[in-house]
Kinemage of the C-alpha trace (Angstrom):
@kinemage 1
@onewidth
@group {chain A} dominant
@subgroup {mainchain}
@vectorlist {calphas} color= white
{ca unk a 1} P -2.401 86.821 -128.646
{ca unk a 2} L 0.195 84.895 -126.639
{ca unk a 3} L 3.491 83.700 -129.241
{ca unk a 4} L 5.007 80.492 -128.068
{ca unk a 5} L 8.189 79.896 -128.918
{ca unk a 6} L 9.225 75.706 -129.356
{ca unk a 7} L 12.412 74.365 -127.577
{ca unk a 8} L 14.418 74.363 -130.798
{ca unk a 9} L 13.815 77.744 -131.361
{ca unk a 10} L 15.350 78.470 -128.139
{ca unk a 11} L 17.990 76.748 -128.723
{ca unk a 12} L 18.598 78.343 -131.960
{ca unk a 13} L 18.190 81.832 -129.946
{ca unk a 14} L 20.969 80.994 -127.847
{ca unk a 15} L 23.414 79.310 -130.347
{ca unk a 16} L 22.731 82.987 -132.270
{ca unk a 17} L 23.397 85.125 -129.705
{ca unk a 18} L 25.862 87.972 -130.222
{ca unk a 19} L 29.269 87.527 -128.378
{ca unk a 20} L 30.429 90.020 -125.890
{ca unk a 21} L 33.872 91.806 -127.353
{ca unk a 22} L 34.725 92.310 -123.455
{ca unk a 23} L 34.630 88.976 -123.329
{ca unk a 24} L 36.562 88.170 -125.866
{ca unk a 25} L 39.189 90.498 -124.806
{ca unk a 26} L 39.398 89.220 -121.437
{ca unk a 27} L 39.532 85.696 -122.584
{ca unk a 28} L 42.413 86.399 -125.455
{ca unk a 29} L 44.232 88.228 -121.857
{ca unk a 30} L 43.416 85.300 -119.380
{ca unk a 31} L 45.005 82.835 -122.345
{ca unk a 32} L 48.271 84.595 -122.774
{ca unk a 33} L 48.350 85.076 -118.670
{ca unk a 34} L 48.084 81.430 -118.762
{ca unk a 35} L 50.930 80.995 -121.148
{ca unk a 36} L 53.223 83.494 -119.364
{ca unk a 37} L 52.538 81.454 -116.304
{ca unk a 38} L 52.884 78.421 -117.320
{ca unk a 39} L 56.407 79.453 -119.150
{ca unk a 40} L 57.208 81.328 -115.607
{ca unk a 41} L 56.463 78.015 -114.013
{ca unk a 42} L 59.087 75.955 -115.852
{ca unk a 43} L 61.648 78.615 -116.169
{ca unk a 44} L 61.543 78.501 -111.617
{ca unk a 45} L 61.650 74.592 -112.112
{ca unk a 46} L 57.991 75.000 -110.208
{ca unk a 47} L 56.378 72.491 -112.977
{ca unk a 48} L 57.958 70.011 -114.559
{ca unk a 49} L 58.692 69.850 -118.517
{ca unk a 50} L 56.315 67.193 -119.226
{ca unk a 51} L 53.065 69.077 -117.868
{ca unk a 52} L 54.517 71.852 -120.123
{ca unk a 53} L 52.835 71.050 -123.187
{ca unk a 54} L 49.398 69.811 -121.907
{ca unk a 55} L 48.779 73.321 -120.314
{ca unk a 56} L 50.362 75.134 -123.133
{ca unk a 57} L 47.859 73.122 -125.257
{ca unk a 58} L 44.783 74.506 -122.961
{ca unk a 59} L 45.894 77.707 -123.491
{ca unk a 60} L 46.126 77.806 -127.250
{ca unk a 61} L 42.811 76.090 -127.427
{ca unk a 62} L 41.448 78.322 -125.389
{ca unk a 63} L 43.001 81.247 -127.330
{ca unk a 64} L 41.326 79.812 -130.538
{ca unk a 65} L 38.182 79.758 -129.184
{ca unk a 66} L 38.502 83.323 -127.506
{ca unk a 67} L 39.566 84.324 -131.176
{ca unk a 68} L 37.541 81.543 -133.295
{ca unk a 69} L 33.986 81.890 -131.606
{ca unk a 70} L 32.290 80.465 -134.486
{ca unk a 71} L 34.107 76.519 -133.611
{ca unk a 72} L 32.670 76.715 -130.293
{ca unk a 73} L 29.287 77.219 -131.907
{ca unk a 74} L 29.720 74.949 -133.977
{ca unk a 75} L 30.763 72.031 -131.843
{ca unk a 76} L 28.006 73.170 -129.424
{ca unk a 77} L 25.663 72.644 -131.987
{ca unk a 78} L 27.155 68.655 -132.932
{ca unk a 79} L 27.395 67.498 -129.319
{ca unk a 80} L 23.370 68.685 -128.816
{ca unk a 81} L 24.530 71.432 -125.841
{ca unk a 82} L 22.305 74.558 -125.551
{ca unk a 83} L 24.534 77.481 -125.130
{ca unk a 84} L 28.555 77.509 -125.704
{ca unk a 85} L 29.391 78.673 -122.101
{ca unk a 86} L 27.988 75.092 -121.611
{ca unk a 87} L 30.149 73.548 -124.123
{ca unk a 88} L 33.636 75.252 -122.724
{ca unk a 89} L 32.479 73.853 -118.391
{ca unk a 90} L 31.573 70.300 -120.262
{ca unk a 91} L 35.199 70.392 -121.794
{ca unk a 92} L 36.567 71.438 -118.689
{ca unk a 93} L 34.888 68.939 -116.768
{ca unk a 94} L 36.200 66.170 -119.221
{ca unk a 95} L 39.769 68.140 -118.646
{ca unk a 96} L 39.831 67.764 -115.044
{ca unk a 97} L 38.658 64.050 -115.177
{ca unk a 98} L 41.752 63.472 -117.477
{ca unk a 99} L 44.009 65.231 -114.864
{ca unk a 100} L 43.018 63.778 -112.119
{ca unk a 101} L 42.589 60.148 -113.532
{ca unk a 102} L 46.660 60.899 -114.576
{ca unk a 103} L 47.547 62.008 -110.983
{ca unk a 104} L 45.440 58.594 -109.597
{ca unk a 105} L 47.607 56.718 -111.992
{ca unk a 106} L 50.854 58.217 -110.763
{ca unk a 107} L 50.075 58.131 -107.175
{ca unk a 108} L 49.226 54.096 -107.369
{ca unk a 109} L 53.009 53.855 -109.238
{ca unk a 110} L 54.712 56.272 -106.813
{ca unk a 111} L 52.671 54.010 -104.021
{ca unk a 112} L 53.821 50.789 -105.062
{ca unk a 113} L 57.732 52.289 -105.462
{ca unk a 114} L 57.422 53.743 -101.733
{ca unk a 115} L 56.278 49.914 -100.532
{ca unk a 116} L 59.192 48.516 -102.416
{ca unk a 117} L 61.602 50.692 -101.392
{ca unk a 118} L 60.408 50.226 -97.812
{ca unk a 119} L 60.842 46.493 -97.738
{ca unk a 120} L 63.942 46.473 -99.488
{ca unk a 121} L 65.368 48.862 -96.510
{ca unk a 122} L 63.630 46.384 -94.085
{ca unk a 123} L 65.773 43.590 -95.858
{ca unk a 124} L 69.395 45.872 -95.583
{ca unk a 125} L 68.407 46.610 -92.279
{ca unk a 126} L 67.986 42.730 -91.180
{ca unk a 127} L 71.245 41.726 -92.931
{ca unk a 128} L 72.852 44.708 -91.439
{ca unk a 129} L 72.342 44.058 -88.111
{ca unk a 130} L 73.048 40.121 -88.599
{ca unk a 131} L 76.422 41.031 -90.021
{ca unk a 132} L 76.683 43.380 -86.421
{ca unk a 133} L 75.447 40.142 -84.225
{ca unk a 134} L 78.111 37.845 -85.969
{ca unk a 135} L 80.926 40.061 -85.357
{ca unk a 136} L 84.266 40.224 -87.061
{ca unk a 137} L 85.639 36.947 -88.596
């Protein structure tokens, strides 16, 4: 006799599914790499203070959830996703679209500053050399 099993039991079977400890271990490591990287990073002037806290901020969160498994669960199970390895790439998806929306934003100001900048030199330059053509008084 064949045993079907209904899509919410499924899900259930995922959401229940033991965690690996390698896992865990690798993720505590990859989150304190991150740290130490991110702390190397500032310390060589390589990124800039005010990134500092956003990526230190990943990496605790994703410390907590390498050492909290149970809130990943749990938020899997209010958003409606199936398995918490889909939960973490949705949240990193969301992540990147907040990055890169941030770096569109600051592009479009440093683009507007580069066109100012340019015609104000176009404007020295004109009275420059019209100061040249008139000569000394």
């Amino acid at each position: 006799m064949e045993q079907k099993i209904t899509l919410e039991e499924l899900r259930e079977l995922f959401l229940s599914a033991e965690e690996s400890n390698a896992a865990r271990i690798v993720a505590v490591l990859v989150s304190v790499a991150l740290t130490a990287v991110v702390l190397q990073l500032v310390r060589r002037r390589a990124l800039r203070e005010e990134y500092t806290p956003i990526w230190l901020g990943v990496a605790a969160a994703f410390l907590l959830v390498s050492l909290r498994f149970d809130l990943l669960r749990s938020l899997t199970r209010a958003i409606g996703a199936w398995t918490p390895s889909s939960t973490l790439f949705f949240l990193g998806e969301l992540f990147l679209l907040a990055i890169c929306l941030n770096f569109a934003v600051r592009l479009s100001r440093a683009s507007v500053q580069l066109k100012n900048l340019g015609q104000e030199l176009a404007i020295l330059r004109a009275r420059l050399d019209a100061s040249i053509d008139e000569g000394p008084p």
